[in-house]
C-alpha positions in Angstrom: -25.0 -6.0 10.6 -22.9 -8.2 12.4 -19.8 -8.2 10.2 -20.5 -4.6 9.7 -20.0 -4.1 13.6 -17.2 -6.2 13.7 -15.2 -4.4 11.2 -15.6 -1.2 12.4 -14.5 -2.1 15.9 -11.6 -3.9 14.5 -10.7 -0.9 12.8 -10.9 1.0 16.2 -8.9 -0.9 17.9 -6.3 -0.6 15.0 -6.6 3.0 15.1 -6.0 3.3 19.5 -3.2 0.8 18.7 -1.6 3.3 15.9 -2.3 6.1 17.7 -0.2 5.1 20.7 2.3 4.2 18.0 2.5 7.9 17.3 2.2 8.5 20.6 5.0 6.6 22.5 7.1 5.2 19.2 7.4 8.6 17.1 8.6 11.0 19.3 11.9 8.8 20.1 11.8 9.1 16.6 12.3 12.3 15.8 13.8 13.3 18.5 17.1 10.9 17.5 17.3 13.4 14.2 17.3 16.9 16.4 19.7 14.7 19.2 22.2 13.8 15.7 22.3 17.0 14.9 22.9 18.6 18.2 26.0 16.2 18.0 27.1 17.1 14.7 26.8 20.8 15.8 23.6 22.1 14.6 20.9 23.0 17.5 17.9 23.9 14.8 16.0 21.5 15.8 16.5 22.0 19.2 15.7 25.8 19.0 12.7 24.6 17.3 11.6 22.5 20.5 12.1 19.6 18.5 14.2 17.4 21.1 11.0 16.5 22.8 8.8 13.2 24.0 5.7 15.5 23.1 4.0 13.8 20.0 2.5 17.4 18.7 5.5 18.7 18.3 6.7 16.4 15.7 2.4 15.8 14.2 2.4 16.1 10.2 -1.4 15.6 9.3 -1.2 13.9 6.3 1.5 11.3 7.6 -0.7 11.1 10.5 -4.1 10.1 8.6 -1.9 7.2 6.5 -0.5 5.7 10.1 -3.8 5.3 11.2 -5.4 3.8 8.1 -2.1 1.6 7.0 0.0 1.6 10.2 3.0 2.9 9.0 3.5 6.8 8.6 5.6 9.7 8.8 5.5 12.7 11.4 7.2 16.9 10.7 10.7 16.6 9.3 13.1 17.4 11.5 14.5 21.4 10.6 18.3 20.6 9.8 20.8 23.2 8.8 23.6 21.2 7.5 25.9 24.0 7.1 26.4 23.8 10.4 28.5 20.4 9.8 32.0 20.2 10.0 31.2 17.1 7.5 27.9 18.1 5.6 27.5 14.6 4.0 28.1 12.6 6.8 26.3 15.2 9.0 23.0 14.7 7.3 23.4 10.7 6.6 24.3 10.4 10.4 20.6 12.5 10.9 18.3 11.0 9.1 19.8 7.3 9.7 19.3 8.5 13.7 15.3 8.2 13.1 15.1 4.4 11.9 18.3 3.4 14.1 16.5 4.5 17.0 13.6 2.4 16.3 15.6 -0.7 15.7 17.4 -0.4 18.9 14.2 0.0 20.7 13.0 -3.2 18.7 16.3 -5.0 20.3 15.4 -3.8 23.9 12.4 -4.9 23.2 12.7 -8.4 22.1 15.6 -8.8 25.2 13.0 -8.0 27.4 10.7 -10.7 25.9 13.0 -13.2 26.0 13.2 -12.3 30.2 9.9 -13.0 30.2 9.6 -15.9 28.6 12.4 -16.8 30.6 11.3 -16.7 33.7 8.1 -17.6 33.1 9.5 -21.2 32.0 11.7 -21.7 35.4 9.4 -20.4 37.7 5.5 -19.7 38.4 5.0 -16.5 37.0 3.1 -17.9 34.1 0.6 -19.3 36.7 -0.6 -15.9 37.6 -3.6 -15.3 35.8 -5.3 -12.1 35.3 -7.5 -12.3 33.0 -9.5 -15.8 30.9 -6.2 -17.8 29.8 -3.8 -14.6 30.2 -1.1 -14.5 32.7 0.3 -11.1 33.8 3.6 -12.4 32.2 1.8 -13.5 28.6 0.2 -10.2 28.4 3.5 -8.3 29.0 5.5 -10.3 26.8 2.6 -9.8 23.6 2.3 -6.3 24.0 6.5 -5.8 23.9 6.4 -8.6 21.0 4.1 -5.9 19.3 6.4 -3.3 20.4 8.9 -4.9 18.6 7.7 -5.4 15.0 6.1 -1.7 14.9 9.4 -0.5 15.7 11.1 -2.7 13.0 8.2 -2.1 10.4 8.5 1.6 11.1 12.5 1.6 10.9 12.2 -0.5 7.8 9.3 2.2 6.5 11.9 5.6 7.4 14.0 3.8 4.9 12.2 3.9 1.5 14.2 6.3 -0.8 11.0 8.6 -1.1 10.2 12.0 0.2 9.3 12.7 2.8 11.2 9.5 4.4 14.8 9.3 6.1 16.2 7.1 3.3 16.0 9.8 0.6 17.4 12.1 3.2 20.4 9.5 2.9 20.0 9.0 -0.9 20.3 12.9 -1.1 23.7 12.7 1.5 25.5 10.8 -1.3 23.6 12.5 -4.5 25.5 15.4 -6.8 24.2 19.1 -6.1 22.2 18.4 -9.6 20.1 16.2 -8.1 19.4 18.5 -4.5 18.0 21.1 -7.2 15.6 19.0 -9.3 14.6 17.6 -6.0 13.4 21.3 -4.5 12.2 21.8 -7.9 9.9 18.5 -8.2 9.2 17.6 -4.2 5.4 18.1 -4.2 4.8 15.7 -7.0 7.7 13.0 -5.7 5.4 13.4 -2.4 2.4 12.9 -3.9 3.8 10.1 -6.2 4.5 8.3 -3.5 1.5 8.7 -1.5 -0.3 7.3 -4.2 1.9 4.4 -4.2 1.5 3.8 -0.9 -2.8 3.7 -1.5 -2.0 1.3 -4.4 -0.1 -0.5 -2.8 -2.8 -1.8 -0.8 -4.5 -3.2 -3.5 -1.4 -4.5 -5.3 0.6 -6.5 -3.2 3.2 -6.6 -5.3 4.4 -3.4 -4.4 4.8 -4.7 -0.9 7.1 -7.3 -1.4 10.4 -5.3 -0.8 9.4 -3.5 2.3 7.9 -7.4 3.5 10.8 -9.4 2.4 12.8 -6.4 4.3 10.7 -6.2 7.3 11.3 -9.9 7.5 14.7 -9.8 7.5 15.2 -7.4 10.3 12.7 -9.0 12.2 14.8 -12.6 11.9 17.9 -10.7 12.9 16.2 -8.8 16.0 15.4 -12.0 17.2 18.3 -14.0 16.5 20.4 -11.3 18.4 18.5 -12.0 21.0 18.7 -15.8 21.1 21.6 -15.9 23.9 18.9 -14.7 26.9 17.1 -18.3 27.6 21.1 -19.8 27.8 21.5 -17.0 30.7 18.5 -19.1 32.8 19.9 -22.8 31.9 16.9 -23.3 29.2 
């Protein structure tokens, strides 16, 4: 009964943790895509209401359901009308690349900010105020950004799987023939669904995880190497 218990408030906490994911982390988002566009000339998604911080404006259900049981997830495409683009390629490569950029440059700000911390907290006594049982106001800060930080990255990393309804076939299809645009419209419900079944499999067979893991890894190593400078600034 124990375990049972246990579990289920594990998974709880996942799922408030997630949900402020799509809360605080996806609107930023999707609002990049509809602020790309604006600059490229094209206010469709800004006529939609789509430039926004409010997370039910951008609220796909089924991506929704598969952030809160995986952690990773996809909200409402951003409406783009590329013909709006003075450079229709680079227009919509620029658009959907906005989405995962943004979450990488959050990750960065992030991880710079824990690196403060940690900074301060070695050259002076911030780490002596406690808070809570073994927690300092500056510890807790510093995990909750460090969580911050690999969301962000696992989410950018995410955006970029060449699959439907994800940024990086929206850049695939930027540098694709017209041939390939049609058999796309003509076959997206089943690529969706292919891939949505991938993604359930995939938690089962973890070999289907080692790309997006050995990516994820990468960009985190990078974040944090970027980063690396910040103690130097505070003689450590």
């Amino acid at each position: 009964m124990f375990e049972k218990d246990d579990f289920f408030t594990t998974f709880l906490l996942l799922a408030a943790v997630r949900m402020a994911v799509f809360v605080l982390i996806v609107p930023i988002h999707e609002s990049a895509h509809g602020l790309m566009a604006h600059w490229f000339g094209d206010d469709t998604a800004k006529d939609a209401g789509r430039i926004t911080l409010n997370p039910m404006a951008h609220l796909d259900l089924a991506g929704f359901i598969i952030m809160l049981i995986l952690g990773v997830g996809w909200a409402k495409p951003v409406p783009v009308n590329p013909s709006k683009f003075k450079k229709r390629r680079l227009g919509m490569a620029m658009v959907s690349l906005a989405g995962p950029l943004s979450n990488l440059i959050a990750a960065f700000l992030g991880a710079a900010i824990v690196m403060v911390i940690a900074s301060i907290s070695t050259v002076s006594e911030v780490s002596s105020l406690e808070i809570s049982k073994g927690m300092s106001a500056a510890q807790i800060a510093a995990e909750l950004l460090y969580y911050f930080v690999l969301i962000n990255i696992s989410l950018a990393v995410f955006n970029l799987i060449p699959f439907p309804p994800l940024d990086g076939f929206n850049i695939l299809r930027s540098f694709m023939p017209a041939k390939f645009d049609m058999w796309v419209f003509r076959n997206y419900g089943t690529i969706r669904i292919v891939f949505i079944v991938l993604l359930i499999l995939s938690t089962h067979i973890t070999e289907l995880q080692w790309p997006y893991m050995y990516l994820t890894g990468l960009a985190q190593y990078l974040i944090w190497m970027s980063v690396s400078w910040i103690p130097h600034l505070f003689g450590l």
